[in-house]
Each structure stands twice: as C-alpha cells, then as structure tokens.
C-alpha positions as CSV (number, residue, x, y, z in Angstrom):
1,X,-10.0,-13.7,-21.7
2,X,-11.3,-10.1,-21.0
3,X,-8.3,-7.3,-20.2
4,X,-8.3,-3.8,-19.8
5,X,-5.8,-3.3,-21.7
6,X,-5.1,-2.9,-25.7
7,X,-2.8,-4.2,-28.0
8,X,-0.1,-1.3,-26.9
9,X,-1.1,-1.4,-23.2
10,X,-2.9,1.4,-22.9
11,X,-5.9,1.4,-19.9
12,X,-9.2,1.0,-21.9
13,X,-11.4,0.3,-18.2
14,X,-11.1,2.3,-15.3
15,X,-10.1,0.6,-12.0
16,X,-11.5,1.1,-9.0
17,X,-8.1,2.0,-7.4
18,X,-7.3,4.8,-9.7
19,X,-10.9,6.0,-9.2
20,X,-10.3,6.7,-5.5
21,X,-6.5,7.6,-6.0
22,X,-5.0,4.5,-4.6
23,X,-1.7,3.1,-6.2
24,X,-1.3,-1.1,-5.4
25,X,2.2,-2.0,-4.5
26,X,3.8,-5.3,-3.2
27,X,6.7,-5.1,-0.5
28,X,8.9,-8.2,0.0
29,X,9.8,-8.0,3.8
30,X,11.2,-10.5,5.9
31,X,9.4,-13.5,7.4
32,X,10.0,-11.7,11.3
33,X,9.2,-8.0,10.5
34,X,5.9,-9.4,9.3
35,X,5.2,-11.4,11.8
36,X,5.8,-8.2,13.6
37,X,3.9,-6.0,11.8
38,X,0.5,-8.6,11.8
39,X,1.2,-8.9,15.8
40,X,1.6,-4.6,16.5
41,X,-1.2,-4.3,13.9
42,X,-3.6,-6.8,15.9
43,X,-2.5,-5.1,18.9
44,X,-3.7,-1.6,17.6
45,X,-6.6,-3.4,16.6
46,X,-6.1,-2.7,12.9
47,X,-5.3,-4.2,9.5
48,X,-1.3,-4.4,8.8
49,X,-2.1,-2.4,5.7
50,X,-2.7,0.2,8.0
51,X,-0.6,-0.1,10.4
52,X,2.3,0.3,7.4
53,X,0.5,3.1,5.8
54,X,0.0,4.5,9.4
55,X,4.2,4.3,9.6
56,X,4.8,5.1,6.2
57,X,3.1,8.8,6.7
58,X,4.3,9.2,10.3
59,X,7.9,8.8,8.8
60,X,7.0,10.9,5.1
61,X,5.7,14.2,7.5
62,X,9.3,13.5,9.8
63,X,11.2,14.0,6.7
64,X,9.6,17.3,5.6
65,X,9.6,18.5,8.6
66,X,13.5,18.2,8.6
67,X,13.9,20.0,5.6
C-alpha cells in the first residue's frame, strides 16, 4: 500500500488540498439540521458545502465586526 506519509508521519506528497489552501474537516450534526441544510442549500441552488461555508464566513466577519 502506497502513503504519503513516512515512518514518523511526516508529508512526503503534496495534496491537492494543501496546494490550493483548503483544510478538510468532518462535522457531526444532527440528522434534522442536515436535512435542513441539503433542503436551504437546494433551495439556493447550491452544494451544502457551500451553503455551510457561505454561513460559516457570514457569521466569522459578524464577530470581527463586533470587536
């Protein structure tokens, strides 16, 4: 089996995610706001990835704007 990685974990291969500056992450959210979110994302005609990125930035530029 091929891995990136070494013996002490260190990155040996670039990923395309770290190329463009994108971090993957994995949220565990209840069955209804996700049903939710795929509904209001389908809605706005969008992928729910967006639609939570969308409302994560809305909410990160409220919060410095309150400070």
């Amino acid at each position: 089996m091929t891995t990136p990685y070494n013996n002490d974990n260190t990155v040996t291969t670039p990923r395309r995610d770290n190329m463009l500056g994108r971090v993957r992450t994995g949220l565990r959210i209840p069955y209804a706001l996700n049903t939710w979110l795929t509904l209001e994302a389908r809605r706005q005609g969008m992928s729910k990835n967006a639609l939570i990125l969308t409302i994560l930035q809305n909410w990160a530029k409220k919060q410095v704007n309150e400070q």
